[in-house]
mmCIF file as gemmi writes it, N, C-alpha and C atoms, coordinates in Angstrom:
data_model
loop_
_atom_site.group_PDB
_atom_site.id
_atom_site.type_symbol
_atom_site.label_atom_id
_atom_site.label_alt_id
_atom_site.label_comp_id
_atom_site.label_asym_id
_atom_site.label_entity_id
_atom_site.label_seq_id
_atom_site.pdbx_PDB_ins_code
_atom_site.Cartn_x
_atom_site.Cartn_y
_atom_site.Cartn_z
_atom_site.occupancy
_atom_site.B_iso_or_equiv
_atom_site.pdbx_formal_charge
_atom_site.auth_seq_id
_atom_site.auth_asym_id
_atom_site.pdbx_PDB_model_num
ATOM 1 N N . UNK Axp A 1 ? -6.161 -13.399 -12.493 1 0 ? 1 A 1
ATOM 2 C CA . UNK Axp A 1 ? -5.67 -12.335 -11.644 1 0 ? 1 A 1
ATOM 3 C C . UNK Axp A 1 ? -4.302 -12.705 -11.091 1 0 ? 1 A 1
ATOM 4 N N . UNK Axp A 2 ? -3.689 -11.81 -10.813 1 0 ? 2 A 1
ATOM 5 C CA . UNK Axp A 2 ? -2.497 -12.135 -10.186 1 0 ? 2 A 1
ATOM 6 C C . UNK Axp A 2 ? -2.42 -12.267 -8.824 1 0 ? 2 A 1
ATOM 7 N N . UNK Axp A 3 ? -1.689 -13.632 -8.395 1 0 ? 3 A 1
ATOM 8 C CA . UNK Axp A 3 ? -1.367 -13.87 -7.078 1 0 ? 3 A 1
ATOM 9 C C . UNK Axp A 3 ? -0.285 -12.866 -6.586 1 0 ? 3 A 1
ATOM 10 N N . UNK Axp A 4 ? 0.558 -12.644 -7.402 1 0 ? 4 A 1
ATOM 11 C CA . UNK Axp A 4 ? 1.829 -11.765 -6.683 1 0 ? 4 A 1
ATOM 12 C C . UNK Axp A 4 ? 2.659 -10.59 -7.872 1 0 ? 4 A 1
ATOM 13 N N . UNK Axp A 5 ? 3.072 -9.772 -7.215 1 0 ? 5 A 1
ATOM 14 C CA . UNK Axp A 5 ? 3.709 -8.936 -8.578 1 0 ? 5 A 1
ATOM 15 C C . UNK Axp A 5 ? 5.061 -8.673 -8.119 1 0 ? 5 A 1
ATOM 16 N N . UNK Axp A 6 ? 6.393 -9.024 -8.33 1 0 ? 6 A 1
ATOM 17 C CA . UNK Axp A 6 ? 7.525 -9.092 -7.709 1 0 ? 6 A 1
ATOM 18 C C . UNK Axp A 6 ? 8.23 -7.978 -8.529 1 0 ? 6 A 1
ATOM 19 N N . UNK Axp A 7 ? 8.604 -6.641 -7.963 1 0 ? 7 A 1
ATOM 20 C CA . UNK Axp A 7 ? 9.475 -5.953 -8.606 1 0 ? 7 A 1
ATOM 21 C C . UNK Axp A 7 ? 10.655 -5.691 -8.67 1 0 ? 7 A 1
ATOM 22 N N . UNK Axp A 8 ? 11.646 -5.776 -9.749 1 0 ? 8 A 1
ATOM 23 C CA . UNK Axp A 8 ? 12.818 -5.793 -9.702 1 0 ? 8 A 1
ATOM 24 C C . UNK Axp A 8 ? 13.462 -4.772 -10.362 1 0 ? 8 A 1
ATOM 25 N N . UNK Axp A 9 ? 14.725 -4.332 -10.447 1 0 ? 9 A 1
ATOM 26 C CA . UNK Axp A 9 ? 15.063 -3.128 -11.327 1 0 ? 9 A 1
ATOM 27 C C . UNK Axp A 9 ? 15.07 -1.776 -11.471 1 0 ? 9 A 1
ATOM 28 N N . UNK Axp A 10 ? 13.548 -1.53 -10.018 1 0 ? 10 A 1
ATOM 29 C CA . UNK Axp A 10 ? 13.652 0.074 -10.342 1 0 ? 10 A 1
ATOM 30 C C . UNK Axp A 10 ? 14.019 0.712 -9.192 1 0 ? 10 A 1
ATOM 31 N N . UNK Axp A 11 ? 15.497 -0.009 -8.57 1 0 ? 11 A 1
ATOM 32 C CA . UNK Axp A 11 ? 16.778 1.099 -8.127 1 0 ? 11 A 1
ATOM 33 C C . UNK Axp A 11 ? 17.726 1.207 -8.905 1 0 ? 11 A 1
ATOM 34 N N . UNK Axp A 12 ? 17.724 2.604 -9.355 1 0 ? 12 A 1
ATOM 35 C CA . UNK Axp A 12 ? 18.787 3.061 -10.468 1 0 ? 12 A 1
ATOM 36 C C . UNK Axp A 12 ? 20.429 2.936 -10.434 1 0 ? 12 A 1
ATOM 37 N N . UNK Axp A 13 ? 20.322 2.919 -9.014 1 0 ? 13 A 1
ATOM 38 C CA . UNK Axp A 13 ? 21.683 2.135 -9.018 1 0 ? 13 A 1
ATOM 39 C C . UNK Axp A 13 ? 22.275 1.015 -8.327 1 0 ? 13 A 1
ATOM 40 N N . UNK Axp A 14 ? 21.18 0.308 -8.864 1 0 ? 14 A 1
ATOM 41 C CA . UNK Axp A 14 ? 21.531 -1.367 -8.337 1 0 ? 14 A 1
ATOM 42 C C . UNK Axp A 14 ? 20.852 -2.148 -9.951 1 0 ? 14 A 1
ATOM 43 N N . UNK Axp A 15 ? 21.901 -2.948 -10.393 1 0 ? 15 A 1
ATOM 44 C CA . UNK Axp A 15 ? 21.216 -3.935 -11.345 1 0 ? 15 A 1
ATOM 45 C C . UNK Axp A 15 ? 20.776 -5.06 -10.808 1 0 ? 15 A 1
ATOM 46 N N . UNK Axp A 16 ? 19.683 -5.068 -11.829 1 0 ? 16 A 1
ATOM 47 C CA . UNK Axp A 16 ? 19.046 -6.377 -11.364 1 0 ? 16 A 1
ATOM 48 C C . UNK Axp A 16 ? 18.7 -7.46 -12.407 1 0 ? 16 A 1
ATOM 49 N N . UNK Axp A 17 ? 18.918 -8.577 -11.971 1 0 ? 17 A 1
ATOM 50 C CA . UNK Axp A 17 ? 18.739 -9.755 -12.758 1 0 ? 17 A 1
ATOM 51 C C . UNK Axp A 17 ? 18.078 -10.847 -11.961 1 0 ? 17 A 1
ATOM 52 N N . UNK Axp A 18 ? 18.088 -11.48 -10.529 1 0 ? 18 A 1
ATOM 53 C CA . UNK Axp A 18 ? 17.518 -12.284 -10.456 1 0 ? 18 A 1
ATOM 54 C C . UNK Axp A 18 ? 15.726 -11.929 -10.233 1 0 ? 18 A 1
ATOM 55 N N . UNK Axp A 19 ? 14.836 -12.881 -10.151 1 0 ? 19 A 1
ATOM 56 C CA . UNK Axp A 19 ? 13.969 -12.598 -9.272 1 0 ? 19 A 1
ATOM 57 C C . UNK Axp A 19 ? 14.019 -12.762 -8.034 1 0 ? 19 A 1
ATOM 58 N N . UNK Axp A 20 ? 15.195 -13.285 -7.267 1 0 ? 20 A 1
ATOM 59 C CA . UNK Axp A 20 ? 14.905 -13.723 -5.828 1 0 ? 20 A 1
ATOM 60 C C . UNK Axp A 20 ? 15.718 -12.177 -5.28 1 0 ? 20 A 1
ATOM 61 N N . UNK Axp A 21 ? 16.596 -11.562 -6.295 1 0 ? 21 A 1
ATOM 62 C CA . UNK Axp A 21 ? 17.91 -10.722 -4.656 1 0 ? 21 A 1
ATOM 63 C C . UNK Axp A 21 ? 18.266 -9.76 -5.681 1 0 ? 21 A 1
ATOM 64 N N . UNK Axp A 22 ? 18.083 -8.527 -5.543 1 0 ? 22 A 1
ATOM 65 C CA . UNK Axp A 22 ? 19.141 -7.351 -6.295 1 0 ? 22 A 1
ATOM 66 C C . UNK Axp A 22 ? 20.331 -8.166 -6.675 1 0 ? 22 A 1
ATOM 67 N N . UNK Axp A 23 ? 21.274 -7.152 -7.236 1 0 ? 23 A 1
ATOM 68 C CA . UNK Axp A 23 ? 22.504 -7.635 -7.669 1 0 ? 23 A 1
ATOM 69 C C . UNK Axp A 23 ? 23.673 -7.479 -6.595 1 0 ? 23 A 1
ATOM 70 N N . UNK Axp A 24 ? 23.075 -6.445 -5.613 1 0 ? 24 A 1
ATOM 71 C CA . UNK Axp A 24 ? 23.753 -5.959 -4.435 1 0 ? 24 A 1
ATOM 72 C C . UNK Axp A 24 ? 23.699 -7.015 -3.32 1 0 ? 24 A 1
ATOM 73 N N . UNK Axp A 25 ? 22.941 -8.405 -3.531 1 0 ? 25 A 1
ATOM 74 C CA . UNK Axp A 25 ? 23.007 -9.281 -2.442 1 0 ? 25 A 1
ATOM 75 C C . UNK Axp A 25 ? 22.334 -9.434 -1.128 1 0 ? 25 A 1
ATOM 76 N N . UNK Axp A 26 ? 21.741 -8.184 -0.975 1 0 ? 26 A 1
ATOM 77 C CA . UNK Axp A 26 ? 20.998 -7.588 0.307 1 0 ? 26 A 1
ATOM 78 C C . UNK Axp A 26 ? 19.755 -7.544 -0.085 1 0 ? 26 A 1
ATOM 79 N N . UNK Axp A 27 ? 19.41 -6.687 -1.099 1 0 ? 27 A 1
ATOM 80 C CA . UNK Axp A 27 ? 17.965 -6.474 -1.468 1 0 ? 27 A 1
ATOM 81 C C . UNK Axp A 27 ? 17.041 -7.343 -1.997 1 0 ? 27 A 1
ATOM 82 N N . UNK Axp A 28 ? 16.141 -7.886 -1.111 1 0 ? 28 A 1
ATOM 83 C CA . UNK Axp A 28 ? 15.496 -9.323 -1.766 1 0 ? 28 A 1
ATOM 84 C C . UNK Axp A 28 ? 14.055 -8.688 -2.451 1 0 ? 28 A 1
ATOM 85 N N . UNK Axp A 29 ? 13.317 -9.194 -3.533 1 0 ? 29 A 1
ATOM 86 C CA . UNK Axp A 29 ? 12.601 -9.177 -3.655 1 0 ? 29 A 1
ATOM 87 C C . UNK Axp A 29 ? 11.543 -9.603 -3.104 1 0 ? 29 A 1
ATOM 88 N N . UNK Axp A 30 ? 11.182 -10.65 -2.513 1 0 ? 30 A 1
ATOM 89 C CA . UNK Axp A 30 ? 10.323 -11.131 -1.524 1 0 ? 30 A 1
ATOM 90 C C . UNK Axp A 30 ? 9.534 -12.389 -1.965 1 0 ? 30 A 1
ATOM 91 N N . UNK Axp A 31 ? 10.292 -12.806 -3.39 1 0 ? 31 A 1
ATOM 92 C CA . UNK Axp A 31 ? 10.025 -14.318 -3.957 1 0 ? 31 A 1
ATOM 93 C C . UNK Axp A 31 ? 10.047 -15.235 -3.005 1 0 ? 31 A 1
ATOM 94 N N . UNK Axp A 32 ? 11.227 -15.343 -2.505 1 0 ? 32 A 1
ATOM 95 C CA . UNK Axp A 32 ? 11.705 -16.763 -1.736 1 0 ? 32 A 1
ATOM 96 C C . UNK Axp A 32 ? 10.555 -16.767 -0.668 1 0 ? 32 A 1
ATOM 97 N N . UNK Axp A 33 ? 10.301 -15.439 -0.192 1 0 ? 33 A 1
ATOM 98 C CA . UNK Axp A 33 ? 9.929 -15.872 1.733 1 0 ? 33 A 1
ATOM 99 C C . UNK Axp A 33 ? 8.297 -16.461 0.648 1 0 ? 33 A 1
ATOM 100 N N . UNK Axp A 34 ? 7.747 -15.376 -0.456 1 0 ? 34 A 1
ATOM 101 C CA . UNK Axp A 34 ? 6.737 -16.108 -1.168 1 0 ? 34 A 1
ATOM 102 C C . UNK Axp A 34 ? 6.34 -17.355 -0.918 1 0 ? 34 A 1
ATOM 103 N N . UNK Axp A 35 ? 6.997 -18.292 -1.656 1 0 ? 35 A 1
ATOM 104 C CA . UNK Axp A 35 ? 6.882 -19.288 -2.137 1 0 ? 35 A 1
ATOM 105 C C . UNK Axp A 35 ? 7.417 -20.378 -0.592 1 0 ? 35 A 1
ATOM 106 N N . UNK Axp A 36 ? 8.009 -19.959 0.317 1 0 ? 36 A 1
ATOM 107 C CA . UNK Axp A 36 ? 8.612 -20.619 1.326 1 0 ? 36 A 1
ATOM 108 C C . UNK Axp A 36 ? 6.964 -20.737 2.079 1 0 ? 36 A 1
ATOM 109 N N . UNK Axp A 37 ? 6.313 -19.285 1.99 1 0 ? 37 A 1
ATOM 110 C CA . UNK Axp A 37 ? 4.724 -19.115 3.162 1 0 ? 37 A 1
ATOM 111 C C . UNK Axp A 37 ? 4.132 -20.736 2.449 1 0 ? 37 A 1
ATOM 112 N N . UNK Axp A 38 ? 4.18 -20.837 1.57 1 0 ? 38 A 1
ATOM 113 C CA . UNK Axp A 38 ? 3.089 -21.881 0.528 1 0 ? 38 A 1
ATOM 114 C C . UNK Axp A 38 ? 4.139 -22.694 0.643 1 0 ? 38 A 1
ATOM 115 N N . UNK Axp A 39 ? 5.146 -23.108 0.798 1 0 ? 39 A 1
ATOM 116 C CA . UNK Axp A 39 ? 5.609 -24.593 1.309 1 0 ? 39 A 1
ATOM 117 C C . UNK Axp A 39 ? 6.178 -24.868 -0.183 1 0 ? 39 A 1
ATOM 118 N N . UNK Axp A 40 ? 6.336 -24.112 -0.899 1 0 ? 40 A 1
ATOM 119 C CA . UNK Axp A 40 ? 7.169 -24.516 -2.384 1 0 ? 40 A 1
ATOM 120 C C . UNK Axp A 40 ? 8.868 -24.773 -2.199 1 0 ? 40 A 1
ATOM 121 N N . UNK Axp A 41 ? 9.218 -25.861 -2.264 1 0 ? 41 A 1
ATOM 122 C CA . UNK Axp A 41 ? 10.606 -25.707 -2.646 1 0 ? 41 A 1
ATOM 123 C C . UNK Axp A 41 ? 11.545 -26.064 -3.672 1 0 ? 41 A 1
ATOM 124 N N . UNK Axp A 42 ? 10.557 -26.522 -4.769 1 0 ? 42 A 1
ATOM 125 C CA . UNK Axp A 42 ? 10.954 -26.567 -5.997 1 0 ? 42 A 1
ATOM 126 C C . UNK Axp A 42 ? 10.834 -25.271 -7.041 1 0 ? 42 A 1
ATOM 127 N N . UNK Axp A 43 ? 11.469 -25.153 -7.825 1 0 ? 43 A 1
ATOM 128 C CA . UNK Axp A 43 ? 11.428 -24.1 -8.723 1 0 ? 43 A 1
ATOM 129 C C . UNK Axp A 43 ? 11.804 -24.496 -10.315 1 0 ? 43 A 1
ATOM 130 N N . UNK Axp A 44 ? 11.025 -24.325 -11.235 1 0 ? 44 A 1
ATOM 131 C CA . UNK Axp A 44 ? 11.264 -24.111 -13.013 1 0 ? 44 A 1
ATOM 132 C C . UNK Axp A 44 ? 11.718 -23.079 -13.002 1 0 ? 44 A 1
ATOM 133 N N . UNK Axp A 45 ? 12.619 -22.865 -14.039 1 0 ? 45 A 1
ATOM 134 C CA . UNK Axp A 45 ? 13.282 -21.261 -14.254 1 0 ? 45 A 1
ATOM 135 C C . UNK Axp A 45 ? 13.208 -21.539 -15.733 1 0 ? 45 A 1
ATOM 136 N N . UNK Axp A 46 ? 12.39 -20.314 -16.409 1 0 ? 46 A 1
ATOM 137 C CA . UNK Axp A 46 ? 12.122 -20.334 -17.629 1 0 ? 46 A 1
ATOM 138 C C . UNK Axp A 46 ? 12.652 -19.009 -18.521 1 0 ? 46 A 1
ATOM 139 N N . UNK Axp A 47 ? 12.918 -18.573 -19.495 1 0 ? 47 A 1
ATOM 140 C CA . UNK Axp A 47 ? 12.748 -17.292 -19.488 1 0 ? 47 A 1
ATOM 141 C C . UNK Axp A 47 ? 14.011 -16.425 -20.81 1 0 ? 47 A 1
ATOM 142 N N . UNK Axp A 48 ? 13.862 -15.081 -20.882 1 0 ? 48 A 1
ATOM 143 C CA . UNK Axp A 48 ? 14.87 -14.637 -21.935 1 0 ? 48 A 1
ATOM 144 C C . UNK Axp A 48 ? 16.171 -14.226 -21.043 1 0 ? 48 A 1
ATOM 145 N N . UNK Axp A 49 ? 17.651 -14.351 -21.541 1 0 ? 49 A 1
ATOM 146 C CA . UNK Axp A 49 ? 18.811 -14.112 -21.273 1 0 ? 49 A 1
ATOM 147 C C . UNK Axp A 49 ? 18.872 -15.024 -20.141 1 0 ? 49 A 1
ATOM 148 N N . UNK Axp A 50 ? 19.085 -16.127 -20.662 1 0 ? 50 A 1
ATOM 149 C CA . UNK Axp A 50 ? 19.423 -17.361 -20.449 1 0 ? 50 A 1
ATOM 150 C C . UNK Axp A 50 ? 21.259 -16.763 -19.063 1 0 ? 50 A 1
ATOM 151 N N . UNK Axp A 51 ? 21.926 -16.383 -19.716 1 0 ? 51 A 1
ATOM 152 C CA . UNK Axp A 51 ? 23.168 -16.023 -19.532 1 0 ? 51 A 1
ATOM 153 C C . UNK Axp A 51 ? 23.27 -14.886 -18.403 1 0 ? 51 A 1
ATOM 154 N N . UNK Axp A 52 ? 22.144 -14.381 -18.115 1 0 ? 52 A 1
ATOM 155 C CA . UNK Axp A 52 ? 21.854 -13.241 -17.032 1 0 ? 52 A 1
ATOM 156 C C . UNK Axp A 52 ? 20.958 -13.57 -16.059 1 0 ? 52 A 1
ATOM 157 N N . UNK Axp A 53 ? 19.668 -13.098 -16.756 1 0 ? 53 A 1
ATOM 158 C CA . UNK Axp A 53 ? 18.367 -13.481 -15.604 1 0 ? 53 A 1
ATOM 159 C C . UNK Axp A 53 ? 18.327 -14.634 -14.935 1 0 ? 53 A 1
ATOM 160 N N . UNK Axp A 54 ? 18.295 -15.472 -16.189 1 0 ? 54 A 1
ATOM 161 C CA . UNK Axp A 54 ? 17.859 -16.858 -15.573 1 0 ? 54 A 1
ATOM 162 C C . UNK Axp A 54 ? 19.098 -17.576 -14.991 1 0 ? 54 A 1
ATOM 163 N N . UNK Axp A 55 ? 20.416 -17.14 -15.424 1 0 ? 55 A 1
ATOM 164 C CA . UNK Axp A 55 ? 21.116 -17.951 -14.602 1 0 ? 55 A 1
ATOM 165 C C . UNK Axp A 55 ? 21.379 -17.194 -13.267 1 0 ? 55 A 1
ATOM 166 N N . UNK Axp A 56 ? 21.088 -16.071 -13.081 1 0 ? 56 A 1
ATOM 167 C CA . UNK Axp A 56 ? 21.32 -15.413 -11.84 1 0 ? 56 A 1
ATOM 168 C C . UNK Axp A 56 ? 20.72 -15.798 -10.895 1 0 ? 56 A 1
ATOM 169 N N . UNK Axp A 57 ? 18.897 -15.735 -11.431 1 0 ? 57 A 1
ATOM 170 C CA . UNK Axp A 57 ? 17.179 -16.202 -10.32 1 0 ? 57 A 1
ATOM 171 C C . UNK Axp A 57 ? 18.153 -18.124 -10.351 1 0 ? 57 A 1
ATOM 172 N N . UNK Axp A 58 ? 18.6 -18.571 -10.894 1 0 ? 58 A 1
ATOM 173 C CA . UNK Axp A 58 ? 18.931 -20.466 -10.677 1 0 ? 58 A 1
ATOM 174 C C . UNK Axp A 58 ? 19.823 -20.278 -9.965 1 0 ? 58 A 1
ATOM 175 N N . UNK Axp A 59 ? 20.896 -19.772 -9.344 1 0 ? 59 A 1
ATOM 176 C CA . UNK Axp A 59 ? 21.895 -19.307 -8.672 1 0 ? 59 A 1
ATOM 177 C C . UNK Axp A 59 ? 21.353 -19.042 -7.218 1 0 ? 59 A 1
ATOM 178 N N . UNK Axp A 60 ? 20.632 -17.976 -7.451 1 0 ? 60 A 1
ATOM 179 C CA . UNK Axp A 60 ? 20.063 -17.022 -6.182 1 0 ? 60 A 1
ATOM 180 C C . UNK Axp A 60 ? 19.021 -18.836 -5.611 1 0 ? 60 A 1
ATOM 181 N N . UNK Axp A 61 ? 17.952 -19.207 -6.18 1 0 ? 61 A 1
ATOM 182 C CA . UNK Axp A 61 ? 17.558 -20.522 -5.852 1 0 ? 61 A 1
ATOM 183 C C . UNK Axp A 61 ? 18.244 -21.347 -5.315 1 0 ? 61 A 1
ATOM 184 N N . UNK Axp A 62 ? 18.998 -21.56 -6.076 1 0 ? 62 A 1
ATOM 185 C CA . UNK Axp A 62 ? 19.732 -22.865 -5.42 1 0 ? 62 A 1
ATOM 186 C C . UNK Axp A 62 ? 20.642 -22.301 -4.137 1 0 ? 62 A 1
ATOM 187 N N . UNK Axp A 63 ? 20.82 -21.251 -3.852 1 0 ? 63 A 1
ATOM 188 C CA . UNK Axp A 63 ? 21.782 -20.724 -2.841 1 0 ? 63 A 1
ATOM 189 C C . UNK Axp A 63 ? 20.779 -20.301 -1.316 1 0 ? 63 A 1
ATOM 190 N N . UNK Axp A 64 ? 19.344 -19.926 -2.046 1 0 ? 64 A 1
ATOM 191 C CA . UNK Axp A 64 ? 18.863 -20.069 -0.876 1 0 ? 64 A 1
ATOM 192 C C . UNK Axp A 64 ? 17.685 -21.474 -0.372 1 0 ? 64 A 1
ATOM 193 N N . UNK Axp A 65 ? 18.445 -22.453 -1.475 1 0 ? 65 A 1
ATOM 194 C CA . UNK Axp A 65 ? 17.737 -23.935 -0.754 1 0 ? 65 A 1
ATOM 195 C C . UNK Axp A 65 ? 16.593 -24.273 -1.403 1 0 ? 65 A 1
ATOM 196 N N . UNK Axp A 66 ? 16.325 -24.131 -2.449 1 0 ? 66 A 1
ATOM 197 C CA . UNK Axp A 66 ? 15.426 -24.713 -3.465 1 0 ? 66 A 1
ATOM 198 C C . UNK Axp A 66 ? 16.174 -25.41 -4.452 1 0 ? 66 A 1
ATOM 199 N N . UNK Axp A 67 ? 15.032 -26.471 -4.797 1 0 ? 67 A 1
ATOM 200 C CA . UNK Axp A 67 ? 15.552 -27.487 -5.712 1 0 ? 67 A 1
ATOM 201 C C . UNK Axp A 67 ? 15.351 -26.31 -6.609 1 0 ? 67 A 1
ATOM 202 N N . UNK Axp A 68 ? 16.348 -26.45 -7.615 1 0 ? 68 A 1
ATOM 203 C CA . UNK Axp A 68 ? 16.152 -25.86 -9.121 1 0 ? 68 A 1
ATOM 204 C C . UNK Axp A 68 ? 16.524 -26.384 -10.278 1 0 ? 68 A 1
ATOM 205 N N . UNK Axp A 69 ? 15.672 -26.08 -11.227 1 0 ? 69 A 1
ATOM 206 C CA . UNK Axp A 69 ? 15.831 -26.528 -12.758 1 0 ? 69 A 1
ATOM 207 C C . UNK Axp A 69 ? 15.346 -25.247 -13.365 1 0 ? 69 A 1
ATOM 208 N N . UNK Axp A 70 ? 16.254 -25.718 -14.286 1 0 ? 70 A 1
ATOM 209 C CA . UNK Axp A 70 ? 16.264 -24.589 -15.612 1 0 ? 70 A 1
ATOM 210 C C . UNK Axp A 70 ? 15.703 -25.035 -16.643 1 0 ? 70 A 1
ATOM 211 N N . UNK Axp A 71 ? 14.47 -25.162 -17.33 1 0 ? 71 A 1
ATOM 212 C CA . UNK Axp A 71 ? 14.152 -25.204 -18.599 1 0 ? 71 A 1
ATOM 213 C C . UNK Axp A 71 ? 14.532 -24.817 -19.943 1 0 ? 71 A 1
ATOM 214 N N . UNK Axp A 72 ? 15.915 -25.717 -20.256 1 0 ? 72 A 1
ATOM 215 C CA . UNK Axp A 72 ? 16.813 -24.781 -21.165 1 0 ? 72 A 1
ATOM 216 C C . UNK Axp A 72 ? 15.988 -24.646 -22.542 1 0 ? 72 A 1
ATOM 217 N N . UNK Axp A 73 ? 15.177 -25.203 -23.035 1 0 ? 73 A 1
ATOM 218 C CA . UNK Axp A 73 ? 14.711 -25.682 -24.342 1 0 ? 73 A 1
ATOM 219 C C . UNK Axp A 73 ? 13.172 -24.152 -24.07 1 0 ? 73 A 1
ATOM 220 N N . UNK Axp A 74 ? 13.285 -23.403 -22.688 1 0 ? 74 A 1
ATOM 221 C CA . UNK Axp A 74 ? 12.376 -22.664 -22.343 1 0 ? 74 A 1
ATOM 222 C C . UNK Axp A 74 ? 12.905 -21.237 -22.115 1 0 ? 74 A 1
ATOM 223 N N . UNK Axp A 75 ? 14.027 -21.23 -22.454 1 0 ? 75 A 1
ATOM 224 C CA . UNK Axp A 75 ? 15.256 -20.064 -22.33 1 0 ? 75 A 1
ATOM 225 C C . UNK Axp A 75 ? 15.624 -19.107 -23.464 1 0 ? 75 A 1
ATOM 226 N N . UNK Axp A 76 ? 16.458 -18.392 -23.991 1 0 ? 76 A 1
ATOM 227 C CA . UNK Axp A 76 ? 17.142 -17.959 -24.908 1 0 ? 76 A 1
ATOM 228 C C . UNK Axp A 76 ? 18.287 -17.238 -24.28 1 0 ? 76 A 1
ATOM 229 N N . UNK Axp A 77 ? 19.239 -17.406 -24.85 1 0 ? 77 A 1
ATOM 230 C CA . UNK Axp A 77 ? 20.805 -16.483 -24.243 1 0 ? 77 A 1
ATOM 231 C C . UNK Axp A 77 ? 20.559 -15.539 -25.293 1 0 ? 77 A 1
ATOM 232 N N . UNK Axp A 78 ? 21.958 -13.96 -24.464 1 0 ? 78 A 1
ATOM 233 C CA . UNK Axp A 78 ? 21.193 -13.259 -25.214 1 0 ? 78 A 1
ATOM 234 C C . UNK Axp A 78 ? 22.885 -13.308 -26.134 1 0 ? 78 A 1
ATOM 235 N N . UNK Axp A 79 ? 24.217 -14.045 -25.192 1 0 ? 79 A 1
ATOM 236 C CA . UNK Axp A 79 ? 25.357 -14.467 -25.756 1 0 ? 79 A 1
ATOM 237 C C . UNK Axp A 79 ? 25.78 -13.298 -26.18 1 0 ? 79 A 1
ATOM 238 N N . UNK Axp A 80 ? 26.442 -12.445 -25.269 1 0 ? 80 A 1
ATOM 239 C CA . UNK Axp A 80 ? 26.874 -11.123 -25.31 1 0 ? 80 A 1
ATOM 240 C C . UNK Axp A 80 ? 28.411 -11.745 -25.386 1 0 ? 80 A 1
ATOM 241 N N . UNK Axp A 81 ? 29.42 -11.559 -26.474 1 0 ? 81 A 1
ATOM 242 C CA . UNK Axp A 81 ? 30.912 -11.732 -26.405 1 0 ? 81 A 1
ATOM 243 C C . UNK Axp A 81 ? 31.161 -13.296 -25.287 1 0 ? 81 A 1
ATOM 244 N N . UNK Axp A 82 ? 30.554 -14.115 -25.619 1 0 ? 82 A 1
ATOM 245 C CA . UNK Axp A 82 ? 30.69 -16.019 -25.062 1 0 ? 82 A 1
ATOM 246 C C . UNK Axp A 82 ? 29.9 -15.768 -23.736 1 0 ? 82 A 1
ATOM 247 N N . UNK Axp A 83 ? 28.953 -15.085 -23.528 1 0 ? 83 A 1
ATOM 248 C CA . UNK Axp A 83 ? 28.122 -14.417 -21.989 1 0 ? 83 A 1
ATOM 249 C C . UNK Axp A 83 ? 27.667 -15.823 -21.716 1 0 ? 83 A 1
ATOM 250 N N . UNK Axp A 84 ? 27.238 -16.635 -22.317 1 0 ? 84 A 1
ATOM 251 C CA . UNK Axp A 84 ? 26.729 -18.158 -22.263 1 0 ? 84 A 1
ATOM 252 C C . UNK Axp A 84 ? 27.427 -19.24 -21.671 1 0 ? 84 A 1
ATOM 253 N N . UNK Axp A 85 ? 28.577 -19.03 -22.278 1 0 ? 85 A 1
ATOM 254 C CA . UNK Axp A 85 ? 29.702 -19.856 -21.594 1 0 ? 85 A 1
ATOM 255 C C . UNK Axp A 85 ? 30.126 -19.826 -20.157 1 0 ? 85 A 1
């Protein structure tokens, strides 16, 4: 069963990529305070578009004070025109 269901994406005009914060900076999903109630402050970041999602949710992490790692070998870019780089 699921402990939590975090939704992202469905304001039409806000993109979204991390799991922790809209793209607008304001709008949090409610990951962080999540994982903060349970005393987590480490984070794996796994996942597709290496170059978007996941570097956005490792960004948004590390900015609001979690250790983070990226599981690159657990990733894929999706390398839109050098998006990777």
């Amino acid at each position: 069963t699921a402990q939590l269901i975090i939704r992202k994406g469905f304001h039409s005009h806000i993109d979204s990529y991390s799991a922790f914060m809209e793209a607008d900076h304001k709008t949090t999903t409610g990951l962080a305070g999540y994982l903060r109630e349970r005393q987590i402050d480490t984070v794996y970041i796994v996942g597709i578009a290496t170059d978007f999602c996941v570097a956005w949710t490792a960004m948004d992490a590390a900015r609001l004070g979690f250790k983070t790692f990226v599981i690159s070998d657990a990733t894929k870019a999706i390398d839109l025109h050098g998006s990777l780089q």
